[in-house]
DSSP file (Angstrom, degrees, kcal/mol; ACC not computed):
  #  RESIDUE AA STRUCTURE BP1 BP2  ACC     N-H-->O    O-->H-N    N-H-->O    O-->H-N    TCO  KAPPA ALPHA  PHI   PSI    X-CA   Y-CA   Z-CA
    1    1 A X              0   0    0      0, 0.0     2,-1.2     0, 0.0     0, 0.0   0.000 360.0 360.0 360.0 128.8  -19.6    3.6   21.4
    2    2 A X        -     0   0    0      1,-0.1     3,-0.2     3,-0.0     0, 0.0  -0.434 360.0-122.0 -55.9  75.7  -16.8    1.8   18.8
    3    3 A X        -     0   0    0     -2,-1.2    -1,-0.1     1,-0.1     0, 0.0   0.164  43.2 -99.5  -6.6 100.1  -13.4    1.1   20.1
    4    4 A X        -     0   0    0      1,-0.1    -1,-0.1     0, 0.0     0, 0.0  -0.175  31.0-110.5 -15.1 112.3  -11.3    2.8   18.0
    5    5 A X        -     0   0    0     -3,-0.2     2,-0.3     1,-0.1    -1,-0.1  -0.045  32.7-140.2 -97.3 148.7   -9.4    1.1   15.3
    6    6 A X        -     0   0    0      1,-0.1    87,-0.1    87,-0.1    -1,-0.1  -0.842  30.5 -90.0-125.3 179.7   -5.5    0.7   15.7
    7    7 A X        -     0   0    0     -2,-0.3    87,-0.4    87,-0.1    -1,-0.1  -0.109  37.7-129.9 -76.5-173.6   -3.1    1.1   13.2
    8    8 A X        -     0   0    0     85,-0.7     2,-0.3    -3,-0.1    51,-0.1   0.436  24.5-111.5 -60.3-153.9   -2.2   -2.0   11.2
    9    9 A X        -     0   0    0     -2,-0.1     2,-0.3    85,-0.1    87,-0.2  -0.554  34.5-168.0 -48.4 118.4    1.8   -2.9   10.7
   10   10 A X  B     -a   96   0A   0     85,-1.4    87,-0.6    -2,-0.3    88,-0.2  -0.981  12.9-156.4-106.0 112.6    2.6   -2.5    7.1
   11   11 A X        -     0   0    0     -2,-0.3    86,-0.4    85,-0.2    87,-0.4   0.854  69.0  -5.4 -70.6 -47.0    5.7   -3.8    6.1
   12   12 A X        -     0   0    0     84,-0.1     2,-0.4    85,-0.1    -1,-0.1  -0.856  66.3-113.5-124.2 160.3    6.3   -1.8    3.2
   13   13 A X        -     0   0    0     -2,-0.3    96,-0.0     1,-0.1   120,-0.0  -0.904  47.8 -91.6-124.0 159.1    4.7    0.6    1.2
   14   14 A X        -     0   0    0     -2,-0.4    -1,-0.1    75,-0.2     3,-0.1   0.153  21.3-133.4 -49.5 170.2    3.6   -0.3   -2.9
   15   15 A X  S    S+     0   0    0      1,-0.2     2,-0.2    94,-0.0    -1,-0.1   0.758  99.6  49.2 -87.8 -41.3    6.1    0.5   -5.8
   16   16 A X  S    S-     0   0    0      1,-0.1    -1,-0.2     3,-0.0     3,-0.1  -0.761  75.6-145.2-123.2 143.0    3.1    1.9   -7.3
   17   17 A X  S    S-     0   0    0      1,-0.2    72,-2.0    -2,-0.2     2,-0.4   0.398  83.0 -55.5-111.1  -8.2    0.5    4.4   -5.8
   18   18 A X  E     -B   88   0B   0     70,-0.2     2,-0.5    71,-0.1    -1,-0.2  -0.972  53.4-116.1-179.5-150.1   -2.0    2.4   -8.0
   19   19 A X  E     -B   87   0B   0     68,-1.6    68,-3.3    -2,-0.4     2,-0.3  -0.986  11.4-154.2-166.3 154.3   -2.8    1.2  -11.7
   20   20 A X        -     0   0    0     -2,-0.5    66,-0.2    66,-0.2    65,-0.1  -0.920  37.7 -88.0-138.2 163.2   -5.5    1.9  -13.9
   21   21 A X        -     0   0    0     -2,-0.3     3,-0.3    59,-0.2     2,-0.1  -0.364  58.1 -90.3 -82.2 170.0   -6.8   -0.8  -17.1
   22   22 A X  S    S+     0   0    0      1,-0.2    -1,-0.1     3,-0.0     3,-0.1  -0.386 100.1  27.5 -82.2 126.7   -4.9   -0.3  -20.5
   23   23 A X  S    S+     0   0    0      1,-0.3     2,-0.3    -2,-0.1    -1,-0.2   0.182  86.9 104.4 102.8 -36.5   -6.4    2.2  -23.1
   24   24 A X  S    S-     0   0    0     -3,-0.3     2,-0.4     1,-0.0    -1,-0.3  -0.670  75.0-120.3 -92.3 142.3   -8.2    4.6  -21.3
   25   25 A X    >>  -     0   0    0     -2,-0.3     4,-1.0     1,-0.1     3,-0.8  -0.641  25.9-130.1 -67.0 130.1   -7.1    7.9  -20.7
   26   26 A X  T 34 S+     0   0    0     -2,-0.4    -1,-0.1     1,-0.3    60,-0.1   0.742 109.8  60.8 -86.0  -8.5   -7.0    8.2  -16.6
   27   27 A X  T 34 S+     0   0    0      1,-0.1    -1,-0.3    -3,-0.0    -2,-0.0   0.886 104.2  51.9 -45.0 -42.2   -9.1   11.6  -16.8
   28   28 A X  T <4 S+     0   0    0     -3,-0.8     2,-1.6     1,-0.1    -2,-0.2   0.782  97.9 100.9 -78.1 -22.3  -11.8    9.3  -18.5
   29   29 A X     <  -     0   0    0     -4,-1.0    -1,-0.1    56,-0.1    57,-0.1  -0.357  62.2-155.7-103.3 116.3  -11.4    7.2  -15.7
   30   30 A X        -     0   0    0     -2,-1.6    56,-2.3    55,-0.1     2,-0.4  -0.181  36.3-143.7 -47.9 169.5  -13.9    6.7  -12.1
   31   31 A X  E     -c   86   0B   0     54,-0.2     2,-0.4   -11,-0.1    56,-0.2  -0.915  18.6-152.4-122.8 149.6  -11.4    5.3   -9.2
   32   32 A X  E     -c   87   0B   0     54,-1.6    56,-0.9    -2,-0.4    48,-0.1  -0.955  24.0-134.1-133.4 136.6  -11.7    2.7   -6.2
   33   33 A X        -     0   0    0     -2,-0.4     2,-0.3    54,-0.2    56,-0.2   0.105  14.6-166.0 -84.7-179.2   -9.4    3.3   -3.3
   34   34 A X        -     0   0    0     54,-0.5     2,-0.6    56,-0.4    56,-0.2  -0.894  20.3-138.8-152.3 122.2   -7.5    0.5   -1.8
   35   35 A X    >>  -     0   0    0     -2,-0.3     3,-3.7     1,-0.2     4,-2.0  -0.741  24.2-104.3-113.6 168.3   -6.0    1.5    1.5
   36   36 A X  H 3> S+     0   0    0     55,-0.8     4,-1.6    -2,-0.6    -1,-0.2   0.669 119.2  45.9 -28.4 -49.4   -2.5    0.5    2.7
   37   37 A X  H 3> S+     0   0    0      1,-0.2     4,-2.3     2,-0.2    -1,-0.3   0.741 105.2  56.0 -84.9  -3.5   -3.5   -2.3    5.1
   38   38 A X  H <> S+     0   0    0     -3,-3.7     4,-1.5     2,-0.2    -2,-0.3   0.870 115.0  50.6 -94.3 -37.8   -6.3   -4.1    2.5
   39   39 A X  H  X S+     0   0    0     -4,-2.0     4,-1.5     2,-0.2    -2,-0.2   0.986 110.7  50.0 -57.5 -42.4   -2.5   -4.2   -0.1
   40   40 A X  H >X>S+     0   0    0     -4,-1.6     3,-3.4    -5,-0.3     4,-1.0   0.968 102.5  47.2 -73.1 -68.7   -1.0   -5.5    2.4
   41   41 A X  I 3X>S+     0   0    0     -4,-2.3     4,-1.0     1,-0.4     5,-0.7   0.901 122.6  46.5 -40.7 -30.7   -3.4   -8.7    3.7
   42   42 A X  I 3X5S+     0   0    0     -4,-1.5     4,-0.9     1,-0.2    -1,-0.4   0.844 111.6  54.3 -77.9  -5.5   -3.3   -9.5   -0.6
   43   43 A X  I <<>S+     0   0    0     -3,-3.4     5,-0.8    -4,-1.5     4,-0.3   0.919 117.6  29.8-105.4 -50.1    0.4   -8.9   -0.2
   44   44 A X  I  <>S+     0   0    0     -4,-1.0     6,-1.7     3,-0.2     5,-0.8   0.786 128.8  40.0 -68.9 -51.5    0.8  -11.5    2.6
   45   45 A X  I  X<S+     0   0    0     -4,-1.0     4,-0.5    -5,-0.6    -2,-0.2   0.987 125.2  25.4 -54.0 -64.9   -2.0  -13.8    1.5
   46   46 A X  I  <<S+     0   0    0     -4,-0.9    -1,-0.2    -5,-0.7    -3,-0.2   0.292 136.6  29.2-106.5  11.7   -2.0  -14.2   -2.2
   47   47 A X  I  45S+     0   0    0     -4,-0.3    -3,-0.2     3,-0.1    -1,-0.2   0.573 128.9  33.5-112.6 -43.4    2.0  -13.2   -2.6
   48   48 A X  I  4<S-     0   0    0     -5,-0.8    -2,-0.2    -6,-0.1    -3,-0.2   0.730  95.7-146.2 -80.6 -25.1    3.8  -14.3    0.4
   49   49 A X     << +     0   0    0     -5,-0.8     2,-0.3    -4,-0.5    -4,-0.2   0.982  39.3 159.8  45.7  62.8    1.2  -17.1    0.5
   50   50 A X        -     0   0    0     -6,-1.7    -1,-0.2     1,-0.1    -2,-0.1  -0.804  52.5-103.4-107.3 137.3    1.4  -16.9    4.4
   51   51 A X     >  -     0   0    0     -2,-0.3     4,-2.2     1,-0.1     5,-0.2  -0.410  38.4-103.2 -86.7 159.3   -2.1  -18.7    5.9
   52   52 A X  H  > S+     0   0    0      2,-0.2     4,-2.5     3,-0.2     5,-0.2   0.885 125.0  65.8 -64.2 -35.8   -4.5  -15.6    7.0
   53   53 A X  H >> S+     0   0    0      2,-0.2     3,-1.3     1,-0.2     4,-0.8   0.709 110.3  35.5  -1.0-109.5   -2.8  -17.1   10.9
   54   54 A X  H 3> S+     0   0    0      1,-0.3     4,-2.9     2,-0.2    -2,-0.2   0.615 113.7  52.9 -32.8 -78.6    0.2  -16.1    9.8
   55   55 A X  H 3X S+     0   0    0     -4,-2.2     4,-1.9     1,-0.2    -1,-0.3   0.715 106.0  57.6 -26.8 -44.7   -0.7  -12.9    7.9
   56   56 A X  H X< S+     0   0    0     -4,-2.5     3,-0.8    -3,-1.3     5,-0.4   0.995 101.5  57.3 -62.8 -76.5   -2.6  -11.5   11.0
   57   57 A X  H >< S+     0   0    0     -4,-0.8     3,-0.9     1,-0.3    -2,-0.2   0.821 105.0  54.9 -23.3 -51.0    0.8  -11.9   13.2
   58   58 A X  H 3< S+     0   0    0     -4,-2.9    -2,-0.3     1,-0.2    -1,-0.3   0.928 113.0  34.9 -71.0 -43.6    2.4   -9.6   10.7
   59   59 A X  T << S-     0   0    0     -4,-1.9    -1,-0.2    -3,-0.8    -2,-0.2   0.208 108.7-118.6-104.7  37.7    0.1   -6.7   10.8
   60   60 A X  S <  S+     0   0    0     -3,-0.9     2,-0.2    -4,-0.3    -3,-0.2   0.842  71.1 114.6  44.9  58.0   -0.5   -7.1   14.3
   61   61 A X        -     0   0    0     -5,-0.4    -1,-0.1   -52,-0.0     2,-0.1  -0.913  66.7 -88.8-141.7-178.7   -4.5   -7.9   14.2
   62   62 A X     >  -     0   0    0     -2,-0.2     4,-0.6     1,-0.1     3,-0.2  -0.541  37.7-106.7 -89.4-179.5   -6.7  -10.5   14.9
   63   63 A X  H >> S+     0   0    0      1,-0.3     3,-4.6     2,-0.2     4,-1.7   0.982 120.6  47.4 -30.9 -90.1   -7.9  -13.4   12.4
   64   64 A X  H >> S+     0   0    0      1,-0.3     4,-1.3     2,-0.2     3,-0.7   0.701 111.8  48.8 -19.7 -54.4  -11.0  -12.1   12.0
   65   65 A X  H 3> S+     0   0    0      1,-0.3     4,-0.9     2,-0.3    -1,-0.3   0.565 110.2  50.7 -85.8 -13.8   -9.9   -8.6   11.4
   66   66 A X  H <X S+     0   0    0     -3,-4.6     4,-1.9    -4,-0.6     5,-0.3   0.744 112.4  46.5 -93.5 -16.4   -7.4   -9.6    8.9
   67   67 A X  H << S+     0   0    0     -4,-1.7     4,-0.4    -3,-0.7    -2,-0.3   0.721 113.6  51.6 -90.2 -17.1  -10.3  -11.8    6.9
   68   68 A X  H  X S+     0   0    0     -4,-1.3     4,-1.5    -5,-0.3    -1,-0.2   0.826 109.6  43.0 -45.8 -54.2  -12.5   -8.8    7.2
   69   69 A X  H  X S+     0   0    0     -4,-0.9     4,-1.3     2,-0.2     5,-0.3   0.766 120.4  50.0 -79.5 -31.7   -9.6   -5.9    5.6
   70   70 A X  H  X S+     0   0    0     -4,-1.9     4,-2.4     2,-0.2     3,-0.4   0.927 110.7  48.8 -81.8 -27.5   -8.7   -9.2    2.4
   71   71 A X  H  > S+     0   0    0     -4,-0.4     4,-2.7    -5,-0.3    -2,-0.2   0.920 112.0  46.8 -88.0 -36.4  -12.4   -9.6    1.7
   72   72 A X  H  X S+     0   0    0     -4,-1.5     4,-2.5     1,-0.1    -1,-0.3   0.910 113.5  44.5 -71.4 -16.4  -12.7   -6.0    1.4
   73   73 A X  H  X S+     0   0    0     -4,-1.3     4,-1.7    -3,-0.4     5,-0.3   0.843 113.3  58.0 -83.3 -42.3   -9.6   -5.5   -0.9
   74   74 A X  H  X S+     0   0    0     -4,-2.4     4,-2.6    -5,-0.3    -1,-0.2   0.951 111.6  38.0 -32.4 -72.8  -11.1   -8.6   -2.8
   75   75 A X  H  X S+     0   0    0     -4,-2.7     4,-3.3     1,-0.2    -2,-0.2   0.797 116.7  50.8 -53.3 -36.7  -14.3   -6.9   -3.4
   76   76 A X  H  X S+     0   0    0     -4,-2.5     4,-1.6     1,-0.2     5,-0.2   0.980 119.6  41.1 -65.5 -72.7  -12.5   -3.2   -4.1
   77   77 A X  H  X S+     0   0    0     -4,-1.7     4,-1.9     2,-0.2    -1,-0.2   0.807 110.0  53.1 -20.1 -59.4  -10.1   -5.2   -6.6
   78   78 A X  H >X S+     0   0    0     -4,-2.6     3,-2.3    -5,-0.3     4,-2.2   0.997 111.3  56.7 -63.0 -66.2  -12.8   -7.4   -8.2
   79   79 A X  H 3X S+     0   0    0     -4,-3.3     4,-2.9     1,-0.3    -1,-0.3   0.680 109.4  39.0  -9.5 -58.5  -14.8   -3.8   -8.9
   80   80 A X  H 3<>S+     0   0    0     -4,-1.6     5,-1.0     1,-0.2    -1,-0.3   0.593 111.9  54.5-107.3   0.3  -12.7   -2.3  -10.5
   81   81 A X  H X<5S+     0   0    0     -3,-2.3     3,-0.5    -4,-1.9    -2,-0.2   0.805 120.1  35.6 -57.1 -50.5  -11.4   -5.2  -12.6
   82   82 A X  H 3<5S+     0   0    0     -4,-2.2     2,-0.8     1,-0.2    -2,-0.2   0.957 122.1  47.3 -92.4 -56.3  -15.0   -5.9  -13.8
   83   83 A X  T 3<5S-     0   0    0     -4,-2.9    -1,-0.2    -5,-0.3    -2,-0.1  -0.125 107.8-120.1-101.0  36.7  -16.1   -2.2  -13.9
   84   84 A X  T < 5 +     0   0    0     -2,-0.8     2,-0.3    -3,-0.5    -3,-0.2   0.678  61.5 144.4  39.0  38.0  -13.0   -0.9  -15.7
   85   85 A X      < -     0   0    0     -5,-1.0   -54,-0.2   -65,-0.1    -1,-0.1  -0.647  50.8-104.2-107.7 162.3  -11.8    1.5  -13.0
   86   86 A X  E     - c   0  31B   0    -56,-2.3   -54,-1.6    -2,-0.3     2,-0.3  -0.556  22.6-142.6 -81.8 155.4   -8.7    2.7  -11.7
   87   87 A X  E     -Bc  19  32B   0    -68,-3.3   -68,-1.6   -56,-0.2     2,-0.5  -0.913  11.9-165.7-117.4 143.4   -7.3    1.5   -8.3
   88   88 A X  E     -B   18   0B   0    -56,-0.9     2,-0.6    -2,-0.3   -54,-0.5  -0.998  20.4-135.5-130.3 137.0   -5.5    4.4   -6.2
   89   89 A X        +     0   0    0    -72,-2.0     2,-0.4    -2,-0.5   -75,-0.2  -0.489  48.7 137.2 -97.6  59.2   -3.4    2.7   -3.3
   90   90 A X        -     0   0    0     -2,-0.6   -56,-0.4   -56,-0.2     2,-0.1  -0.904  33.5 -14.0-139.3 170.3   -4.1    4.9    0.1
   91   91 A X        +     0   0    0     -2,-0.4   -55,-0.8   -56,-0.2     2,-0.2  -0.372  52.0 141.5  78.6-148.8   -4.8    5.9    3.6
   92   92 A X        -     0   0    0    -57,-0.2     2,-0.3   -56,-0.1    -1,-0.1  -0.784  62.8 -65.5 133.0 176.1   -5.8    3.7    5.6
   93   93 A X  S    S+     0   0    0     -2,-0.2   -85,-0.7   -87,-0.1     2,-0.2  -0.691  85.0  90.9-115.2  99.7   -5.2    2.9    9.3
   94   94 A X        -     0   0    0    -87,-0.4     2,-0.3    -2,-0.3   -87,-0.1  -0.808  51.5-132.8-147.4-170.4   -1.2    1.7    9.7
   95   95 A X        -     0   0    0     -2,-0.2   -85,-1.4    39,-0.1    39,-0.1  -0.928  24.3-114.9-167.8 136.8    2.1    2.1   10.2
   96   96 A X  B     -a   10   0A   0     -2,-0.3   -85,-0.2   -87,-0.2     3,-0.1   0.068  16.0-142.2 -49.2 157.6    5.5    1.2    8.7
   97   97 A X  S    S+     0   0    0    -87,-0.6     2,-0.3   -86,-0.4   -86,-0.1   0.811  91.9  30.4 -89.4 -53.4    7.5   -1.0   10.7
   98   98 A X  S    S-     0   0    0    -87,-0.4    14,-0.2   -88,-0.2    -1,-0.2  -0.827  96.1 -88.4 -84.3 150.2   10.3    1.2    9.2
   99   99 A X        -     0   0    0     -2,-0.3    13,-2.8    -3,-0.1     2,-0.2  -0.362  50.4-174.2 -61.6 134.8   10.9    5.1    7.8
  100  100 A X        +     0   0    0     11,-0.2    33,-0.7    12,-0.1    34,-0.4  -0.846  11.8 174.8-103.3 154.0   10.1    5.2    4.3
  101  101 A X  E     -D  132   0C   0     -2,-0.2     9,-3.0    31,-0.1     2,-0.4  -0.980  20.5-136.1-163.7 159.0   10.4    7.7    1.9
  102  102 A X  E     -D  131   0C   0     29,-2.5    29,-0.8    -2,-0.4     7,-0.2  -0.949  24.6-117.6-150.0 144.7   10.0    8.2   -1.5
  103  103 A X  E     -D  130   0C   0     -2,-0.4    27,-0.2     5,-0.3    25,-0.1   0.004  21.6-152.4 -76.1 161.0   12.3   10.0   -4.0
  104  104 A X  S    S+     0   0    0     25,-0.6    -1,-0.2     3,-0.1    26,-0.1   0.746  96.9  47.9 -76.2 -42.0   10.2   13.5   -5.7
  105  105 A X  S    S+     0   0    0     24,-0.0    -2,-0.1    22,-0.0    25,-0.1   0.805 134.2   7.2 -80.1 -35.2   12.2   13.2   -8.6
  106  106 A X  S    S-     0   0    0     21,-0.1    -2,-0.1     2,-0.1    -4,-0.0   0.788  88.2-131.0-163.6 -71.4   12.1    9.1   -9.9
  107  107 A X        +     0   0    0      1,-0.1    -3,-0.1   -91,-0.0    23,-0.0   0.632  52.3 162.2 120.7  42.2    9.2    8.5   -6.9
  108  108 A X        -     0   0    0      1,-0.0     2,-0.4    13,-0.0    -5,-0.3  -0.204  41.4-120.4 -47.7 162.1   12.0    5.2   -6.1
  109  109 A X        -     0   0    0     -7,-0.2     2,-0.4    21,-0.0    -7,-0.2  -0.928  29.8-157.7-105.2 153.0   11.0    4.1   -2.2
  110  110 A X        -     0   0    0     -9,-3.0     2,-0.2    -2,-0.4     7,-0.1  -0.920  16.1-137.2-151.0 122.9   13.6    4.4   -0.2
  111  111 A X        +     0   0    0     -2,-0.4   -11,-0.2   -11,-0.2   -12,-0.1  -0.405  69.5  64.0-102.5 119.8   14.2    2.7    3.1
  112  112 A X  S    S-     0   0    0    -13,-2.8    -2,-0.1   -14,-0.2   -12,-0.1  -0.109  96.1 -63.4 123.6 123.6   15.7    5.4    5.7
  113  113 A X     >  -     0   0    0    -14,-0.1     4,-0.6     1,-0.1   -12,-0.1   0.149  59.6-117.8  -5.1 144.2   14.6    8.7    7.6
  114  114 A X  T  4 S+     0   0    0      1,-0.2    16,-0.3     2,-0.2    -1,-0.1   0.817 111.3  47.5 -75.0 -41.6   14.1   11.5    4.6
  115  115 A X  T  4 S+     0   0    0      1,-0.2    -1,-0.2    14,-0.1    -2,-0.1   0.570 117.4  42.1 -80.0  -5.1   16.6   13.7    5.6
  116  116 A X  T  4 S+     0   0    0      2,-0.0    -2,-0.2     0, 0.0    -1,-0.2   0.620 103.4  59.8 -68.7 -51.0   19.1   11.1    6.0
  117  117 A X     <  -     0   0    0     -4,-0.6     2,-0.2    -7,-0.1    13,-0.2  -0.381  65.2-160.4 -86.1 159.2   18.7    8.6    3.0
  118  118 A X        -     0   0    0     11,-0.1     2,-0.3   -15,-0.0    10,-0.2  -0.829  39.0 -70.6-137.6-176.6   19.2    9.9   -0.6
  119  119 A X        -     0   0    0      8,-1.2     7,-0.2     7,-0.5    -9,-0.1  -0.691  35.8-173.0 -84.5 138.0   18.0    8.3   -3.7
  120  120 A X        +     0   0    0     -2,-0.3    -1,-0.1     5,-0.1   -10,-0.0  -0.160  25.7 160.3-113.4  23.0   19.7    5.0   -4.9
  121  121 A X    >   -     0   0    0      1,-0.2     3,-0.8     6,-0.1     4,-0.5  -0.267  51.2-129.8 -41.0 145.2   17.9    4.6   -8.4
  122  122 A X  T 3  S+     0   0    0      1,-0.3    -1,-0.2     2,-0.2     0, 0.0   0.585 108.6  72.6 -79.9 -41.5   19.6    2.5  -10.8
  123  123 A X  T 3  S-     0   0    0      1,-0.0    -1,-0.3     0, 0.0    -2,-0.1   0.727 118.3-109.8 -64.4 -20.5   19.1    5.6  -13.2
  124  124 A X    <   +     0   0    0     -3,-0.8    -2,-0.2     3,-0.0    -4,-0.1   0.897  65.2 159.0  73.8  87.3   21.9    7.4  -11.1
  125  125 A X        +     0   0    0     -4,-0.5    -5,-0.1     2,-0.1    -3,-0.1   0.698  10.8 174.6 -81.6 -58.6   18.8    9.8   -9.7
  126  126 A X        +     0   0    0     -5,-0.3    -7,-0.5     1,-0.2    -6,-0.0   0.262  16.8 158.0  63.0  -6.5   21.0   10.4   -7.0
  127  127 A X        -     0   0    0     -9,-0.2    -8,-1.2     1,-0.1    -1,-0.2  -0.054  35.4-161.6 -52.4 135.2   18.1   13.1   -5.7
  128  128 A X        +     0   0    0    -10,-0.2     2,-0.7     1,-0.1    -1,-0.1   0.167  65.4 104.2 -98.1  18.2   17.7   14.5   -1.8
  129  129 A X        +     0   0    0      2,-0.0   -25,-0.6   -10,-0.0    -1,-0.1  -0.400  51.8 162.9 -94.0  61.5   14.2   15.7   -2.3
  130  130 A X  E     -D  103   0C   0     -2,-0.7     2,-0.4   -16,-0.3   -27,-0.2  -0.554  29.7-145.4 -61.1 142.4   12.5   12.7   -0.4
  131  131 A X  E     -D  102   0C   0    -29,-0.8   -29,-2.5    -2,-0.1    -2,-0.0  -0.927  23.7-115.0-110.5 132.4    9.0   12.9    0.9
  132  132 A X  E     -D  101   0C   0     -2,-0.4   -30,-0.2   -31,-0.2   -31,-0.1  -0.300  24.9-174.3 -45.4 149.3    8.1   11.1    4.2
  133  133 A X        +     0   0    0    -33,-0.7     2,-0.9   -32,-0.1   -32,-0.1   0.173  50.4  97.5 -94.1  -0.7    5.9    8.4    4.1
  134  134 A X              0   0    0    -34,-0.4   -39,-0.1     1,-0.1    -2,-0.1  -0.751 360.0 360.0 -79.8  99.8    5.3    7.5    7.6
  135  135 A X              0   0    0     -2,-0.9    -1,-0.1   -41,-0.1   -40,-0.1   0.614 360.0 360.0 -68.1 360.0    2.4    8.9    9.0
């Protein structure tokens, strides 16, 4: 029987719940998921440019397991790059380091408990309908 998987440590959660190519209508368009800890290993690797070492430390797994979660996010990327698909950025097995939350109205993130934090949009959102994002 398979030892369970444990969550990941996610530092952050996207700006964006995903992106789809230019031109198509996103009805017209098939999808390939991405989940929260395969953004995060491109996020450390190929932004922070942190060595996969490094990267690993931060979402608490081993080497192996973190060159396992970028090589699938490679291939999931590459996919839907070559095969003109949308990418939708979820699930997953993680956890925030901190509460997140993100606004209902202007869908800002916002760092801080949901019933605490209000929205700080540059747009003067000002909105208190926050959604959790911490599973």
């Amino acid at each position: 029987m398979a030892r369970p998987e444990k969550n990941r440590k996610v530092s952050q959660p996207p700006i964006m719940k995903g992106f789809k190519p230019y031109g198509i209508p996103r009805c017209k368009l098939e999808t390939v998921q991405l989940t929260l800890e395969e953004y995060e290993s491109i996020r450390l690797v190929n932004y922070e440019m942190l060595p996969q070492k490094d990267a690993a430390v931060h979402m608490n797994v081993s080497r192996p397991t973190l060159t396992r979660i970028y090589n699938k996010a490679l291939k999931n990327i590459s996919k839907a790059f070559i095969e003109g698909k949308a990418i939708e950025i979820e699930g997953g097995n993680y956890e925030f380091d901190k509460a997140w939350s993100r606004c209902k109205n202007c869908h800002n993130l916002v760092e801080g408990e949901h019933h605490k934090a209000k929205c700080k949009n540059k747009k003067n959102c000002k909105s208190k309908g926050l959604k959790k994002l911490n599973i």
